[in-house]
C-alpha positions as CSV (number, residue, x, y, z in Angstrom):
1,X,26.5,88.1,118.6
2,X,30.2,87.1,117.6
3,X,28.5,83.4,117.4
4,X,26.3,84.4,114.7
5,X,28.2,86.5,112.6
6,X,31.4,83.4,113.1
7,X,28.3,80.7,112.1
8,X,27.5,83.0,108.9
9,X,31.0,83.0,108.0
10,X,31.5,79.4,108.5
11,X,27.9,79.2,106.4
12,X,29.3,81.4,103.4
13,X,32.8,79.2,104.0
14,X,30.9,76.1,103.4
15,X,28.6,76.9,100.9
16,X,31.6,78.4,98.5
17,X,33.5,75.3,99.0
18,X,30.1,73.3,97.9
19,X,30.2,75.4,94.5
20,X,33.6,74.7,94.0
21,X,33.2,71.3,94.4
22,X,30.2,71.3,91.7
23,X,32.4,73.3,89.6
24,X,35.6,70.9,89.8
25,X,33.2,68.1,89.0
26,X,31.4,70.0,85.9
27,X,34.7,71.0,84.6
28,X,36.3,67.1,84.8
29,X,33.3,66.1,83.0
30,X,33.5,68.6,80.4
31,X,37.1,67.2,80.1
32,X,38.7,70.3,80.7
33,X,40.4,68.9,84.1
34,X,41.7,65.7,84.1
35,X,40.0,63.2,86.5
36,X,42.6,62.8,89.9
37,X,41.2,58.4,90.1
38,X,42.0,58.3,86.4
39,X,45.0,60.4,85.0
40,X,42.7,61.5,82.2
41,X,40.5,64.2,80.8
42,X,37.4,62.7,79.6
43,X,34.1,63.9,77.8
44,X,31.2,62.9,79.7
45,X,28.7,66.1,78.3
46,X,25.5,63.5,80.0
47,X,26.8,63.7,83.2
48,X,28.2,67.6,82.9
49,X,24.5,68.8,82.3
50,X,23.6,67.2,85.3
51,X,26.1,68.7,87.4
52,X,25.5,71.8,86.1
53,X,21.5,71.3,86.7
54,X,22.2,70.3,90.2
55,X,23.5,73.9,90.4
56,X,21.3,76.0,88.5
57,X,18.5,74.0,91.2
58,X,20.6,75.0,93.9
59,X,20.4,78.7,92.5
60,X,16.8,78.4,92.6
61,X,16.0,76.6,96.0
62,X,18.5,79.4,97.6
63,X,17.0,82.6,96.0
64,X,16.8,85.1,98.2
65,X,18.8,83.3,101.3
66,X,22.0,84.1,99.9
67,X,24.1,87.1,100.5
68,X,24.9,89.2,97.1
69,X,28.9,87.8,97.3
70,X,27.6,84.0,97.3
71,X,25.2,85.0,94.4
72,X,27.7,86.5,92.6
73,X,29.6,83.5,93.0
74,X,27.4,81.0,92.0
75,X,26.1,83.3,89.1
76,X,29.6,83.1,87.8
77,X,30.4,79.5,87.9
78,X,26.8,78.8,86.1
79,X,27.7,81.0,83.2
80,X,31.0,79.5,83.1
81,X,30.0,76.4,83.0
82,X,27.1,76.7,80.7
83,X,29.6,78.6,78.3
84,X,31.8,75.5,78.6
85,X,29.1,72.8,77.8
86,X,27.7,74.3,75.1
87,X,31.2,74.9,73.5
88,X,32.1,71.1,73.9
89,X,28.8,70.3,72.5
90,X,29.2,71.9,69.6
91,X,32.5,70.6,69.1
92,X,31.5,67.3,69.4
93,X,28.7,67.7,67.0
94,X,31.3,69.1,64.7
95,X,33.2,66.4,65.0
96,X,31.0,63.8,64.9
97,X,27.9,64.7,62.7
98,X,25.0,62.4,62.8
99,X,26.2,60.4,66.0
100,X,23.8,62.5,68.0
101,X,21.3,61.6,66.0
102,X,21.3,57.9,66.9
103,X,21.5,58.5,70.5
104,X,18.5,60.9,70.2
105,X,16.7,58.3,68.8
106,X,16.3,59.6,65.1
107,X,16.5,57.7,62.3
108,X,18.2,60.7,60.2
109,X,15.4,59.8,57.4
């Protein structure tokens, strides 16, 4: 039995470190943590959504094969990083009015 319970932990180990990893990539992108290749913070919100999709699917393939600490976990992160990217968007939009607009493809007629 002590094989099990040690794989579980090692499982719960792993799968934390996975989240934090997603996390830690999220949060560069959001430009809240500066990039360790590049010495910078930079504003990538494109490539932030999809790190925090990749998550929200991992929430969803996982549902119901987690145990309630790892679900609380990656519950947490997801609202922290949704809370984060919809700051930065609206920032930028504040910033920057009518940019979006062109990269959506509008005309702003």
């Amino acid at each position: 039995m002590a094989d099990g319970a040690g794989d579980r932990e090692r499982s719960s180990f792993l799968f934390a470190h996975l989240i934090a990893m997603f996390e830690t990539l999220a949060l560069q992108q959001l430009g809240k943590l500066v990039n360790p290749i590049t010495s910078e913070a930079c504003l990538d919100l494109g490539q932030a959504r999809i790190t925090i999709d990749m998550l929200d699917m991992i929430r969803e393939k996982t549902s119901g094969n987690l145990s309630p600490e790892e679900k609380k976990l990656l519950d947490a992160v997801l609202v922290e990083l949704q809370m984060n990217y919809i700051d930065e968007s609206k920032r930028t939009e504040a910033e920057a009015p009518g940019e979006g607009d062109a990269e959506n493809g509008a005309d702003g007629a």
